[in-house]
PyMOL CGO cylinders between C-alpha atoms (Angstrom):
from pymol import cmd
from pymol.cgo import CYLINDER

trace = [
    CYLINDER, 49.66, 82.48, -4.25, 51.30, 85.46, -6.03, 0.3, 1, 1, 1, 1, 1, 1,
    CYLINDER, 51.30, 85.46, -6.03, 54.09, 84.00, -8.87, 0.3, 1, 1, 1, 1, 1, 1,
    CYLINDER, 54.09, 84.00, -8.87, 57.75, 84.27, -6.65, 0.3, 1, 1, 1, 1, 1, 1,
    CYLINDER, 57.75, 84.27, -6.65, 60.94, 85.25, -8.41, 0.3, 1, 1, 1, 1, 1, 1,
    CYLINDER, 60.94, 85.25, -8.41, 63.99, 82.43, -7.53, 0.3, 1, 1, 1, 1, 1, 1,
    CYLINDER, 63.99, 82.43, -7.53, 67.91, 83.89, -8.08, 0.3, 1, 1, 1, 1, 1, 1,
    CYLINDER, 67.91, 83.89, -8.08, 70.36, 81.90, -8.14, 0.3, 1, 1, 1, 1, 1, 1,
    CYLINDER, 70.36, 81.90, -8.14, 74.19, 82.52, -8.30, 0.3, 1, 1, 1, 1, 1, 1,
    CYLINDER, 74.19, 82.52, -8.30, 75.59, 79.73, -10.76, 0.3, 1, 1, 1, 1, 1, 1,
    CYLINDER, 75.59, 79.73, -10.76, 78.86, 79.28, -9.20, 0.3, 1, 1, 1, 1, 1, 1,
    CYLINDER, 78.86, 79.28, -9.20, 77.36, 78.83, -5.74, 0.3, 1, 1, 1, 1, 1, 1,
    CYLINDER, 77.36, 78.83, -5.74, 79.25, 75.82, -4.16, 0.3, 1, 1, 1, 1, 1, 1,
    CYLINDER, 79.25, 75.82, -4.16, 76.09, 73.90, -4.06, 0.3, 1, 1, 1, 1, 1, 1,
    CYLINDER, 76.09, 73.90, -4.06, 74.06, 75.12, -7.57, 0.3, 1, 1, 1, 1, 1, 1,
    CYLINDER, 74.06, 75.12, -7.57, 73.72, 71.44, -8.00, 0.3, 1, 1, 1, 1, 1, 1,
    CYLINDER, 73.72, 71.44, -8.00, 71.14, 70.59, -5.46, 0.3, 1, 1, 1, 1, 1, 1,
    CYLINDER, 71.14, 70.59, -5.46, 68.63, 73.42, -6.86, 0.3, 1, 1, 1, 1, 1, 1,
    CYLINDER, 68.63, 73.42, -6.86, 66.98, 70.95, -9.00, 0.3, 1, 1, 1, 1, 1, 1,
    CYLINDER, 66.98, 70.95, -9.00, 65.77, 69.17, -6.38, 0.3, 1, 1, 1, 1, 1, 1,
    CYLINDER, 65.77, 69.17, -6.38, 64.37, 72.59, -4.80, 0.3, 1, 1, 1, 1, 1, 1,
    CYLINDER, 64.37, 72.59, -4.80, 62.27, 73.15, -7.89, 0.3, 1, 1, 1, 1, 1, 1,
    CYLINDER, 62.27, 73.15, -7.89, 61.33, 69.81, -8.19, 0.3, 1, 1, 1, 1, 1, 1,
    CYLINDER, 61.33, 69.81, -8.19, 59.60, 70.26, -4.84, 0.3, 1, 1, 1, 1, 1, 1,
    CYLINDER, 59.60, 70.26, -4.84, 58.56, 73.92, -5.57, 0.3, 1, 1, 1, 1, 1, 1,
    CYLINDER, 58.56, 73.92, -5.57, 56.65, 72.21, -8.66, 0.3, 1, 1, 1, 1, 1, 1,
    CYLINDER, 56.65, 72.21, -8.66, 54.91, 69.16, -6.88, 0.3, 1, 1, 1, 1, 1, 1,
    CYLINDER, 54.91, 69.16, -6.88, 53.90, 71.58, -4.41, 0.3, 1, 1, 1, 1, 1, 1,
    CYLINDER, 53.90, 71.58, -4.41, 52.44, 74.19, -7.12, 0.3, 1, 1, 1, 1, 1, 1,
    CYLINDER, 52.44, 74.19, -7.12, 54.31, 77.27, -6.27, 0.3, 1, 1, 1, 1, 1, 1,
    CYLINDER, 54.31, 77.27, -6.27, 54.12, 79.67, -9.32, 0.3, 1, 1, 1, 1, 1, 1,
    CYLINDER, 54.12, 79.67, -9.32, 57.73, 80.83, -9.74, 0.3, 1, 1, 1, 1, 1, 1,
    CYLINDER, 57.73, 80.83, -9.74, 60.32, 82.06, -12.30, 0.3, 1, 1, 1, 1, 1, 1,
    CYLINDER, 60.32, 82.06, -12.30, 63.85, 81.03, -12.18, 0.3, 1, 1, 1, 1, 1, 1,
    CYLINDER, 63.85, 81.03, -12.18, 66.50, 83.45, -13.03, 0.3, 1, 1, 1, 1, 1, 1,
    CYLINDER, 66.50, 83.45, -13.03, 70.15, 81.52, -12.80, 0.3, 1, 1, 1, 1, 1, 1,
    CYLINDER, 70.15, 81.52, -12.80, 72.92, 84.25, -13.03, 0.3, 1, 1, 1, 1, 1, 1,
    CYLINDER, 72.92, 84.25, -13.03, 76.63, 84.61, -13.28, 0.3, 1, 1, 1, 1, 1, 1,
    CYLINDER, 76.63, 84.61, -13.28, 77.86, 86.74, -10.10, 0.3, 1, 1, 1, 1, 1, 1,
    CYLINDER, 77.86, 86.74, -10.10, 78.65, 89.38, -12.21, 0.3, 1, 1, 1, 1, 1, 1,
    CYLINDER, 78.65, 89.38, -12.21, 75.20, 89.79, -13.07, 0.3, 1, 1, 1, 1, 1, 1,
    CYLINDER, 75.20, 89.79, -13.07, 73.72, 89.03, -10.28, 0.3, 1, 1, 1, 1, 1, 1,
    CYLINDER, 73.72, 89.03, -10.28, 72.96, 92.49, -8.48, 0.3, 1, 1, 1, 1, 1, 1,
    CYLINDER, 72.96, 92.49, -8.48, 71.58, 93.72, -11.68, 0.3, 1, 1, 1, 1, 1, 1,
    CYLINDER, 71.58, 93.72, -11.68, 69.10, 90.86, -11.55, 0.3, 1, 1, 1, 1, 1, 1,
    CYLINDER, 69.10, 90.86, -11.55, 68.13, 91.16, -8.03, 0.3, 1, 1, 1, 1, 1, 1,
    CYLINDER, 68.13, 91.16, -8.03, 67.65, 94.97, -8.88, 0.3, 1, 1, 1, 1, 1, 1,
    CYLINDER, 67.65, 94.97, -8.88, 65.45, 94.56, -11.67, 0.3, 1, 1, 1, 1, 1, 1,
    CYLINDER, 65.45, 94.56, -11.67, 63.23, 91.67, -9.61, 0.3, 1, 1, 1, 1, 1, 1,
    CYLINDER, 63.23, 91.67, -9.61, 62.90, 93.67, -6.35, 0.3, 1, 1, 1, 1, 1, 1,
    CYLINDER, 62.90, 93.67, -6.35, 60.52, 95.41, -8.52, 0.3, 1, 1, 1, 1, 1, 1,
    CYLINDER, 60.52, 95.41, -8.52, 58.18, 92.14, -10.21, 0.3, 1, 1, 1, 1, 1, 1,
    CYLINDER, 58.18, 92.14, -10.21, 57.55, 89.89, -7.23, 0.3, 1, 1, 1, 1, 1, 1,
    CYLINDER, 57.55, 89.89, -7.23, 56.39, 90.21, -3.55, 0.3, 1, 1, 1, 1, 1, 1,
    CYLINDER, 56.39, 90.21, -3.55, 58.76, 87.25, -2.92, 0.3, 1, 1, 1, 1, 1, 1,
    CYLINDER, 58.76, 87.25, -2.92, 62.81, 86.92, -3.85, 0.3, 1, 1, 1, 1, 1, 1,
    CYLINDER, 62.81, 86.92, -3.85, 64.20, 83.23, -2.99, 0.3, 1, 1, 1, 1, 1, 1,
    CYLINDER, 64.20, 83.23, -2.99, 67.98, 83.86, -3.44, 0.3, 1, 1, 1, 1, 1, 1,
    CYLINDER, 67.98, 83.86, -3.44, 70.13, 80.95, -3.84, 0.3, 1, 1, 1, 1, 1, 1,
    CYLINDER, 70.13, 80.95, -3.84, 73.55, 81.31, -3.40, 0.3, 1, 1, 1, 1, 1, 1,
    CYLINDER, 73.55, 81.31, -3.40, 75.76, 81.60, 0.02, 0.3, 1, 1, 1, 1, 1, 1,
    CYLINDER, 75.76, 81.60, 0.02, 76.35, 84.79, 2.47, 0.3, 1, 1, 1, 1, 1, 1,
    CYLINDER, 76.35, 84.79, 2.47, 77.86, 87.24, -0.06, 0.3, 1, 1, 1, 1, 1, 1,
    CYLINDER, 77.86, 87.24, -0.06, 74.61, 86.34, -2.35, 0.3, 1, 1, 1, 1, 1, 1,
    CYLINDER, 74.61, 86.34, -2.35, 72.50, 86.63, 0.07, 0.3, 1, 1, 1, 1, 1, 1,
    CYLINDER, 72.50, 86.63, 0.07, 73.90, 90.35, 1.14, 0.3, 1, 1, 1, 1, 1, 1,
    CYLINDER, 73.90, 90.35, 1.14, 73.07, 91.27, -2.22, 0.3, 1, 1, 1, 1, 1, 1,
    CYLINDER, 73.07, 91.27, -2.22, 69.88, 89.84, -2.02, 0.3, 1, 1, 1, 1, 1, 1,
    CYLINDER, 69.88, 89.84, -2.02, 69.36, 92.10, 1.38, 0.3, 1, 1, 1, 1, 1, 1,
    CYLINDER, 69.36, 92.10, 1.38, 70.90, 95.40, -0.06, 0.3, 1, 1, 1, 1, 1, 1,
    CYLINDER, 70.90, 95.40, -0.06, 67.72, 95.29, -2.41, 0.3, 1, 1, 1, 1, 1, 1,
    CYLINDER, 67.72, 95.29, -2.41, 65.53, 93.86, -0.71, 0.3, 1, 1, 1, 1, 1, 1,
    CYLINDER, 65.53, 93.86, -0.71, 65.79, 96.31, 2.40, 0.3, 1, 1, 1, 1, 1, 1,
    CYLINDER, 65.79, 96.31, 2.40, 63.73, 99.32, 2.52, 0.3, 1, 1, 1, 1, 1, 1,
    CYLINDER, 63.73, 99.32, 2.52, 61.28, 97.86, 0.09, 0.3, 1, 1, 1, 1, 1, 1,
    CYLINDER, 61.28, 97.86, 0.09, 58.59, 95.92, 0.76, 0.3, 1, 1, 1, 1, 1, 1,
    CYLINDER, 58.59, 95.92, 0.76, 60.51, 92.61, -1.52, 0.3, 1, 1, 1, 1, 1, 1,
    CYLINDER, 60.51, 92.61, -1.52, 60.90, 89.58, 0.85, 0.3, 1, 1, 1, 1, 1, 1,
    CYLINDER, 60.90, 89.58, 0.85, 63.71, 88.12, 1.22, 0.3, 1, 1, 1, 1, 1, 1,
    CYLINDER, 63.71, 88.12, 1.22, 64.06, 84.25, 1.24, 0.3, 1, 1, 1, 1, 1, 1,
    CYLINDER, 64.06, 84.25, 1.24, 66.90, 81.98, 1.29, 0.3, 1, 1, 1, 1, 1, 1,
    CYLINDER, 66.90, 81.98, 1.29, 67.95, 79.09, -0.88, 0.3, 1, 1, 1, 1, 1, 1,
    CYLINDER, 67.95, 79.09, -0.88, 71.19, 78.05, 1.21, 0.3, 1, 1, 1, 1, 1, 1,
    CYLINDER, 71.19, 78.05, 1.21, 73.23, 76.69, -1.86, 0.3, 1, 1, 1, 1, 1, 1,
    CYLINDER, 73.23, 76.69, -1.86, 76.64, 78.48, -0.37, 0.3, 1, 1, 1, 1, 1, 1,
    CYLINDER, 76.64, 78.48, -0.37, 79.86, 76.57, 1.24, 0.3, 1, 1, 1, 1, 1, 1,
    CYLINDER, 79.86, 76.57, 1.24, 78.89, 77.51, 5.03, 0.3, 1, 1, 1, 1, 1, 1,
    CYLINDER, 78.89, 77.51, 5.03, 75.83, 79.48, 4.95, 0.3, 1, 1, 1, 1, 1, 1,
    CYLINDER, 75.83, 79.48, 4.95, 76.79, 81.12, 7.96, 0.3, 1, 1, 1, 1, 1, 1,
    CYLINDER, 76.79, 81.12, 7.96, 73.53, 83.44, 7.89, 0.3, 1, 1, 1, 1, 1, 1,
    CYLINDER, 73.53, 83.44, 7.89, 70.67, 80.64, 7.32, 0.3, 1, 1, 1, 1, 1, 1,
    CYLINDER, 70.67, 80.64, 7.32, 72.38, 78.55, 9.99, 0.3, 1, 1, 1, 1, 1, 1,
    CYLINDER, 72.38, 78.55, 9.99, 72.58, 81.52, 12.30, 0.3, 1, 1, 1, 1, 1, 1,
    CYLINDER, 72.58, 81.52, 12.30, 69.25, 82.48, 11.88, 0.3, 1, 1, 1, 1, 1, 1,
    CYLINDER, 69.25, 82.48, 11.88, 68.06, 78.87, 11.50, 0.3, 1, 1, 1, 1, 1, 1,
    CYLINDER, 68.06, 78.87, 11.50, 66.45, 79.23, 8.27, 0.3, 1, 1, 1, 1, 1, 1,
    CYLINDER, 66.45, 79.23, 8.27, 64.61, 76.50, 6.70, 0.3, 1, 1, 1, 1, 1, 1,
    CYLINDER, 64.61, 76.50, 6.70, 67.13, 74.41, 4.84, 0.3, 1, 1, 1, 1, 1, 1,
    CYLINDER, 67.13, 74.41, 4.84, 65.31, 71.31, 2.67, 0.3, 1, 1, 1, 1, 1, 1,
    CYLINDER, 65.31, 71.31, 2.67, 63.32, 71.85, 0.07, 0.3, 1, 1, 1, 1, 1, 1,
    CYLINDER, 63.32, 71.85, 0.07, 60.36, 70.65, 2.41, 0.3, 1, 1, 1, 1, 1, 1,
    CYLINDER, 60.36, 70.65, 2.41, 61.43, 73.20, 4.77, 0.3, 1, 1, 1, 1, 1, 1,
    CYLINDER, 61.43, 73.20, 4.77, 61.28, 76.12, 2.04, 0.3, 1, 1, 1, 1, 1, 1,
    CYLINDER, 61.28, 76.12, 2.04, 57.91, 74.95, 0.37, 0.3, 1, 1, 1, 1, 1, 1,
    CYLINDER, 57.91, 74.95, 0.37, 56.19, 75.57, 4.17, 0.3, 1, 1, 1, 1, 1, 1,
    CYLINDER, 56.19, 75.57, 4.17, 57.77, 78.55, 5.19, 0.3, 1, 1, 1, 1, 1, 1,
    CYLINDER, 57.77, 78.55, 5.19, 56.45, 80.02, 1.55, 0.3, 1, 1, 1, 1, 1, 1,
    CYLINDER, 56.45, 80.02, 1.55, 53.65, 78.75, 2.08, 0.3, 1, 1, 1, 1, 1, 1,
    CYLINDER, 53.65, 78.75, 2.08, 52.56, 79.87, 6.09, 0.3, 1, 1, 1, 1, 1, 1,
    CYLINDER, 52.56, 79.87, 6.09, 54.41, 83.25, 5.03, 0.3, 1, 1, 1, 1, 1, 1,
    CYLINDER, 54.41, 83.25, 5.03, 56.82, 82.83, 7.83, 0.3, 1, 1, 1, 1, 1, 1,
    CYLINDER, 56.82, 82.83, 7.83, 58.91, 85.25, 7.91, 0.3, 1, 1, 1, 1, 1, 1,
    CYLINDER, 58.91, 85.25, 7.91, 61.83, 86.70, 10.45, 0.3, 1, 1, 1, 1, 1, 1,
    CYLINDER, 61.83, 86.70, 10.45, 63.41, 90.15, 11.36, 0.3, 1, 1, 1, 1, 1, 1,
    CYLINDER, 63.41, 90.15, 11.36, 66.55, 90.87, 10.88, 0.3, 1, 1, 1, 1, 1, 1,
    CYLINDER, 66.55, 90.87, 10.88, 69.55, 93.31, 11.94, 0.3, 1, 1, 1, 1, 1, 1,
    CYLINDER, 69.55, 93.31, 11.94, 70.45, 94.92, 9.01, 0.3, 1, 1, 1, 1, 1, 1,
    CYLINDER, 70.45, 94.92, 9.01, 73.76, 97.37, 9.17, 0.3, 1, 1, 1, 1, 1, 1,
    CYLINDER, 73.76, 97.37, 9.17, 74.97, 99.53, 6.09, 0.3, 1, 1, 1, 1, 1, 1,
    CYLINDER, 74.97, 99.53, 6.09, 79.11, 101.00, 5.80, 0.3, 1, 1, 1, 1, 1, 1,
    CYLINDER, 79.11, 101.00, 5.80, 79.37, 103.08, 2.54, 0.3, 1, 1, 1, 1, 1, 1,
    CYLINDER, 79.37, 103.08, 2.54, 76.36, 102.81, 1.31, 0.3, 1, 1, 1, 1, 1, 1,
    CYLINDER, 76.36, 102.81, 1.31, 76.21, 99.06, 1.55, 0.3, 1, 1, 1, 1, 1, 1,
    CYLINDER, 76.21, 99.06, 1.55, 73.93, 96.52, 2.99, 0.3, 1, 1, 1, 1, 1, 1,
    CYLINDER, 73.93, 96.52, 2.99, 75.32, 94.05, 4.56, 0.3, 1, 1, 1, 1, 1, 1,
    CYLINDER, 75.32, 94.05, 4.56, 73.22, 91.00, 7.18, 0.3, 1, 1, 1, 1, 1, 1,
    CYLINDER, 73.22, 91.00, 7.18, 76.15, 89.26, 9.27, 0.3, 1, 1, 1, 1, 1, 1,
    CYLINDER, 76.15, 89.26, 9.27, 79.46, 90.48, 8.67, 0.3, 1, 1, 1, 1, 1, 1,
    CYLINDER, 79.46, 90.48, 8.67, 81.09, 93.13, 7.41, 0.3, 1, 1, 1, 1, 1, 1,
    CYLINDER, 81.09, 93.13, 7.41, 85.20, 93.27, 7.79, 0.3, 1, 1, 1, 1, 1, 1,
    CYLINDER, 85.20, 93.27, 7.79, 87.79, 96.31, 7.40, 0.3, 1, 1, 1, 1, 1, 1,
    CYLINDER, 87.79, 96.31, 7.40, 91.77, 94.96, 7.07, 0.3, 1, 1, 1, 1, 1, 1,
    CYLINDER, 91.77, 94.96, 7.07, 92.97, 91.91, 7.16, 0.3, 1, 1, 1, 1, 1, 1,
    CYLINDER, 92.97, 91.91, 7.16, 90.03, 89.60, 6.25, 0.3, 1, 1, 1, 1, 1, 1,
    CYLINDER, 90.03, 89.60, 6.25, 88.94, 91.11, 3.34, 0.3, 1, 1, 1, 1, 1, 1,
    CYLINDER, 88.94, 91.11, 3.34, 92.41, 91.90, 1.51, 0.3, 1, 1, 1, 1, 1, 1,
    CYLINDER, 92.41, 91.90, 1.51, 92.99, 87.66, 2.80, 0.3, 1, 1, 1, 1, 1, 1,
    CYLINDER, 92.99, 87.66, 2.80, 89.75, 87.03, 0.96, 0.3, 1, 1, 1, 1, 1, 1,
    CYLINDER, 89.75, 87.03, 0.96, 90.85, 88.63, -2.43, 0.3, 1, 1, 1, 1, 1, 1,
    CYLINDER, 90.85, 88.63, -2.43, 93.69, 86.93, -2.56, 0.3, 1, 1, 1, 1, 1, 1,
    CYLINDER, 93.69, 86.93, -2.56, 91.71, 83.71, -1.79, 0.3, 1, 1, 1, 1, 1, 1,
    CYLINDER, 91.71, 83.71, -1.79, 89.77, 84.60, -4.94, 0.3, 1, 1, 1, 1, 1, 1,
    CYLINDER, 89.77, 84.60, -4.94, 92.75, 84.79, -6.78, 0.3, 1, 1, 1, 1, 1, 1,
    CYLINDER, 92.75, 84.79, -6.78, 94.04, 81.51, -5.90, 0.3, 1, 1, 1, 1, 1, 1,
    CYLINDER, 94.04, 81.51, -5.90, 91.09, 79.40, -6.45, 0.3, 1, 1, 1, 1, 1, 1,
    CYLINDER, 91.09, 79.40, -6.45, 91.77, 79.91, -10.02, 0.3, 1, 1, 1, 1, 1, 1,
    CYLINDER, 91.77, 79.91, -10.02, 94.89, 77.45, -9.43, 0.3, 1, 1, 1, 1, 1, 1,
    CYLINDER, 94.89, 77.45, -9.43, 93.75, 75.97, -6.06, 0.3, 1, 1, 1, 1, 1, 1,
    CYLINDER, 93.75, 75.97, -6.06, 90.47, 74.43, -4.95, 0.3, 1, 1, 1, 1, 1, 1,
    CYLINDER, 90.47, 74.43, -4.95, 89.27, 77.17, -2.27, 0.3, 1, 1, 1, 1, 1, 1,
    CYLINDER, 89.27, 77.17, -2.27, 90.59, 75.65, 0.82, 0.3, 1, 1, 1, 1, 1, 1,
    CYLINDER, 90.59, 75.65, 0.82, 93.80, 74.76, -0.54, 0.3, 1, 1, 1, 1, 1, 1,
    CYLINDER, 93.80, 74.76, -0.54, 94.47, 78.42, -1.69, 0.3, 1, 1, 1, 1, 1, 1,
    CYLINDER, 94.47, 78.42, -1.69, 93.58, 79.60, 1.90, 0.3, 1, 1, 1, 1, 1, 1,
    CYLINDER, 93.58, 79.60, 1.90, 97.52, 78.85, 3.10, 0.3, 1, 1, 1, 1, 1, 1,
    CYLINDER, 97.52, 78.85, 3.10, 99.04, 81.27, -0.11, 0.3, 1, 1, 1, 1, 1, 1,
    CYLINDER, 99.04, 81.27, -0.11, 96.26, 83.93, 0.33, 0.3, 1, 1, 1, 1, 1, 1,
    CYLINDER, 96.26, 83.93, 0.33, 97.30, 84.25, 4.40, 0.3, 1, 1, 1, 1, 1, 1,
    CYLINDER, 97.30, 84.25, 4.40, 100.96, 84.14, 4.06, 0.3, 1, 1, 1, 1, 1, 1,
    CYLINDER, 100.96, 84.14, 4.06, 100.55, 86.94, 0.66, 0.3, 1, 1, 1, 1, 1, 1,
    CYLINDER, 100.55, 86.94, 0.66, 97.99, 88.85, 3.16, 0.3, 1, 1, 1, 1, 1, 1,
    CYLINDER, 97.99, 88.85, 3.16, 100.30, 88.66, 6.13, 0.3, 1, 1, 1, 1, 1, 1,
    CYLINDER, 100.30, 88.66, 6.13, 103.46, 90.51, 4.72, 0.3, 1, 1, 1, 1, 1, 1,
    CYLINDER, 103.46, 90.51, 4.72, 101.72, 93.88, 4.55, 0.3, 1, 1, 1, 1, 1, 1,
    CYLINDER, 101.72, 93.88, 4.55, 99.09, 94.84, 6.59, 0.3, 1, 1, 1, 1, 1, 1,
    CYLINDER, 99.09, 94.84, 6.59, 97.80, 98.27, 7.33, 0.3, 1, 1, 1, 1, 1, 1,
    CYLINDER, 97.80, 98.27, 7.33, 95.91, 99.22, 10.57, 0.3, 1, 1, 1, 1, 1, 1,
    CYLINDER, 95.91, 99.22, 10.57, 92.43, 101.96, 10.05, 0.3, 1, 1, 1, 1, 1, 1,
    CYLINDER, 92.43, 101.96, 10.05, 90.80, 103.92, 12.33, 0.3, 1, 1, 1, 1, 1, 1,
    CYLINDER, 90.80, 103.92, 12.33, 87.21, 103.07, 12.55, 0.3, 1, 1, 1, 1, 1, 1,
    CYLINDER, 87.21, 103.07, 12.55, 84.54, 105.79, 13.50, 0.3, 1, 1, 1, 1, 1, 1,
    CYLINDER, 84.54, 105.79, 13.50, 80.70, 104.04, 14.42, 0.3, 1, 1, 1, 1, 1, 1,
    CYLINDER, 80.70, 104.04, 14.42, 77.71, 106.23, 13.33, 0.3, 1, 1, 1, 1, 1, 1,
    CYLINDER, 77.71, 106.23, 13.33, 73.77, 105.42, 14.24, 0.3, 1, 1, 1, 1, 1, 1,
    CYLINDER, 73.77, 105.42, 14.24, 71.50, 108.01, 13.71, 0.3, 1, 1, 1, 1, 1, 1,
    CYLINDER, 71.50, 108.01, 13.71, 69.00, 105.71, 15.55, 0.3, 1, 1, 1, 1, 1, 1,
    CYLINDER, 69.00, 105.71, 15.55, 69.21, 102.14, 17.11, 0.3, 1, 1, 1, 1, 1, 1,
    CYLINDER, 69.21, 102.14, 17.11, 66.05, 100.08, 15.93, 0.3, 1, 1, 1, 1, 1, 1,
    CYLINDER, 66.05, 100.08, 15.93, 66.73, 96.13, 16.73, 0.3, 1, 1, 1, 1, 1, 1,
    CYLINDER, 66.73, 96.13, 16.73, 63.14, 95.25, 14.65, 0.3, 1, 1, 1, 1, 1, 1,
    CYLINDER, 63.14, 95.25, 14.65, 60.88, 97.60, 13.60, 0.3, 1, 1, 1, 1, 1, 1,
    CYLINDER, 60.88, 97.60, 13.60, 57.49, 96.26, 12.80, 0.3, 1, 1, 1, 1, 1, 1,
    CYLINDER, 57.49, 96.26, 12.80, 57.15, 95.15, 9.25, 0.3, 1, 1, 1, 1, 1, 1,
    CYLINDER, 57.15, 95.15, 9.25, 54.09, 95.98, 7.65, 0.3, 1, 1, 1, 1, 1, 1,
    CYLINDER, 54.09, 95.98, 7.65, 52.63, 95.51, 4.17, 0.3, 1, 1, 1, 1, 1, 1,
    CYLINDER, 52.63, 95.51, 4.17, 49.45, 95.48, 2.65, 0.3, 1, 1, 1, 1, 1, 1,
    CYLINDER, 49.45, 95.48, 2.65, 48.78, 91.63, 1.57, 0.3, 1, 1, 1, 1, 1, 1,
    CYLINDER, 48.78, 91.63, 1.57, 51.40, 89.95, 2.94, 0.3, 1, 1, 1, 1, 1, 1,
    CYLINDER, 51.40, 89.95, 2.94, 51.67, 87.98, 5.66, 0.3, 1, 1, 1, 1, 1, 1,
    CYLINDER, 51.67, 87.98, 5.66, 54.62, 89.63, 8.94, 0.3, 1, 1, 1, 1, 1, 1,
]
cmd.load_cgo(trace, "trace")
């Protein structure tokens, strides 16, 4: 097996549990170099792996793993997941392998799944992508957690959010609708 490259964001809610990922990944003899990253850094890193390994397992939670995706997509880089984020919303909706057991096989069988990817501006994104209200809420969340623990600073971040908000117009382009093309690349398992 080819050496994998492992990101992880170091202020993902659940960093802590990735030693007992490698632990696993190391009993189990999977060749792999860990790159832990601050978020600011972290789509620079992903960038510059894309490029080394046939494998990326990116640790972190949704908004990682949408970097991870932006990328990965349109190269021939897989994608894994490390679900070390507060909800995970994507690995649970796709049912992605969660324990480090889980990980090691999937790796290891090549398992992979397609995915519906979407791109507004220019960007990647997997599950969601949100105009108005939700994402000016979410800044302001991100502002607050630097006095509040993150749920806490969800009340001040909707009541800040709620005094002004602006309605868009939204216009939907697709040039061509392709649920799952076939993925195909020479020495790797689809």
């Amino acid at each position: 097996m080819t050496k994998i490259g492992i990101i992880v964001n170091a202020k993902a809610k659940n960093a802590e549990i990735l030693s007992s990922y490698l632990t696993e990944f190391n009993n189990a003899g999977i060749d792999y170099q860990l790159y832990q990253t601050e978020p600011e850094q972290l789509a620079e890193t992903i960038e510059q792996c894309v490029a080394k390994y046939p494998l990326l397992l990116i640790g972190g939670g949704d908004g990682t793993i949408r970097t991870g995706a932006h990328y990965c997509a349109k190269r021939s880089t897989i994608l894994g997941v490390l679900p070390l984020g507060t909800l995970n919303h994507f690995a649970n909706e796709l049912e992605l392998p969660f324990t480090p057991e889980e990980v090691i096989a999937a790796v290891q069988e090549k398992t992979t799944t397609c995915i519906d990817l979407a791109e507004v501006n220019d960007v990647i994104f997997v599950n969601n992508s949100s105009i108005g209200f939700y994402p000016k809420f979410a800044k302001k969340r991100d502002l607050y957690t630097k006095k509040y623990n993150k749920w806490l600073s969800y009340l001040p971040s909707f009541i800040d959010t709620i005094r002004r908000h602006d309605s868009f117009a939204v216009v939907i382009k697709n040039k061509t609708l392709n649920r799952c093309a076939p993925w195909k690349a020479e020495g790797r398992g689809a």
